[in-house]
PLY file of the C-alpha trace (Angstrom):
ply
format ascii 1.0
element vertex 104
property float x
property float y
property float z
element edge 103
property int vertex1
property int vertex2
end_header
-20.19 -64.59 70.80
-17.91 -61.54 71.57
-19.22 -58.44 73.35
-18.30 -55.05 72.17
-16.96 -52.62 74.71
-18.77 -49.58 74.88
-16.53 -46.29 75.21
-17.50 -43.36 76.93
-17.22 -39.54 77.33
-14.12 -40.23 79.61
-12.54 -42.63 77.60
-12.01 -40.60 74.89
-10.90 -38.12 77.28
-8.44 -40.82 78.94
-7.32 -41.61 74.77
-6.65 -37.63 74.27
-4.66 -37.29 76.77
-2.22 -40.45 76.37
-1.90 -39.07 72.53
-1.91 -35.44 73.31
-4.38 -34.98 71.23
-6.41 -31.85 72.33
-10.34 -33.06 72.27
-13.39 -30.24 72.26
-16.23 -31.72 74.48
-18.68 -31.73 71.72
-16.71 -34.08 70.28
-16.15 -36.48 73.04
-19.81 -37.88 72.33
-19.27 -38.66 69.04
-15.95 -40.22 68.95
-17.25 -42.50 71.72
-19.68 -43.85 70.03
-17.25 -43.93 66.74
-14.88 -45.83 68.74
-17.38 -48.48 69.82
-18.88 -49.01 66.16
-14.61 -49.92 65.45
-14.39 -51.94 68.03
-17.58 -53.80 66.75
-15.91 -54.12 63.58
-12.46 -55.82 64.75
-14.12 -58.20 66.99
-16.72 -59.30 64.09
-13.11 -60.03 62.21
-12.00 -62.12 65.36
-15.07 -64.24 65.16
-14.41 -65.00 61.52
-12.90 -68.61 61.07
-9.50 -68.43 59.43
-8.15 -72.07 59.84
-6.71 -73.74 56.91
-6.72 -70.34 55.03
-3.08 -69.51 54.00
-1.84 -66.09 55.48
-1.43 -63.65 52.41
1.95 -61.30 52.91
1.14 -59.19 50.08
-1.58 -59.45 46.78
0.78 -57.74 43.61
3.07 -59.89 42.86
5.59 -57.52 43.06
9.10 -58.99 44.73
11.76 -56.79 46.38
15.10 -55.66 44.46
17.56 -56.36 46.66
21.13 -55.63 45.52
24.22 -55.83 47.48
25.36 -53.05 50.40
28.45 -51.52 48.69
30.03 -48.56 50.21
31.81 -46.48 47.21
34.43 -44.81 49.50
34.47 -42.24 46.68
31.57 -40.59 47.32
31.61 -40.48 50.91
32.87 -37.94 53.01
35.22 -38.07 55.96
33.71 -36.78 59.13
35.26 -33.22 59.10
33.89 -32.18 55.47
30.56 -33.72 56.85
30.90 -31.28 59.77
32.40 -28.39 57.72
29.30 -25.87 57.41
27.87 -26.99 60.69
27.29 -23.88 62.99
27.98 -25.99 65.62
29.42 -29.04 66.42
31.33 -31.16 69.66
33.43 -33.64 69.48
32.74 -34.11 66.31
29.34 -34.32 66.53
26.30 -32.07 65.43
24.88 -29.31 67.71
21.52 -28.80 67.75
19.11 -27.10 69.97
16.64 -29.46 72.00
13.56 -29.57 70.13
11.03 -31.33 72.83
8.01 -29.63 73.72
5.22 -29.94 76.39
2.34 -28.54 76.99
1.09 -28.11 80.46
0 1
1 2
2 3
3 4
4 5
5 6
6 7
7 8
8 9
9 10
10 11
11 12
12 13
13 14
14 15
15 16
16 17
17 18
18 19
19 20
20 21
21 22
22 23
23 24
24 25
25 26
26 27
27 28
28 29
29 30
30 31
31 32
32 33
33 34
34 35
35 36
36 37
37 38
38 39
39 40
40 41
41 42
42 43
43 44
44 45
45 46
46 47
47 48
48 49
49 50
50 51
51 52
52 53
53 54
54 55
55 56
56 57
57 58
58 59
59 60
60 61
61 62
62 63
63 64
64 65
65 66
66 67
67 68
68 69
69 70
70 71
71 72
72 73
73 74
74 75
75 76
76 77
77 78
78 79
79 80
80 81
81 82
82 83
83 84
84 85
85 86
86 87
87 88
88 89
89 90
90 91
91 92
92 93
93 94
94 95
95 96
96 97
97 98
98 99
99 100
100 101
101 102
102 103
């Protein structure tokens, strides 16, 4: 038999705050309890027995197309018409401004 853990309040809260996911306290409740009803789910899946059942990788039919990895030097371009309407660039690299942001 496998026990369910039950979230609370401050889990969730513990959950936003790893994801940065801004929570409203009404919510916290809910989700909670929403979490816990999951985590039912997954460990009724555990308990099922899967021996001697074959794993299935995927259920169309459908196969990849590979084909080989041919570089057509004729439609690539050299590094400095790559770089030619950059507004900025070093060593022959792109320049772009640093896009991280945190809230505190």
């Amino acid at each position: 038999m496998t026990t369910t853990t039950k979230f609370t309040p401050e889990d969730v809260t513990n959950i936003a705050k790893l994801a940065n996911i801004p929570i409203a306290d009404e919510e916290k409740t809910k989700l909670a309890e929403e979490f816990t009803t999951t985590m039912g789910v997954v460990n009724q899946l555990f308990a099922v027995d899967t021996k001697g059942v074959e794993p299935t990788h995927q259920v169309t039919g459908l196969e990849n197309v590979f084909r080989e990895d041919i570089v057509e030097k004729d439609r690539m371009l050299s590094q400095d018409e790559a770089l030619s309407n950059a507004p900025r660039t070093h060593n022959g690299y792109f320049v772009v401004e640093q896009v991280i942001e945190k809230e505190s």
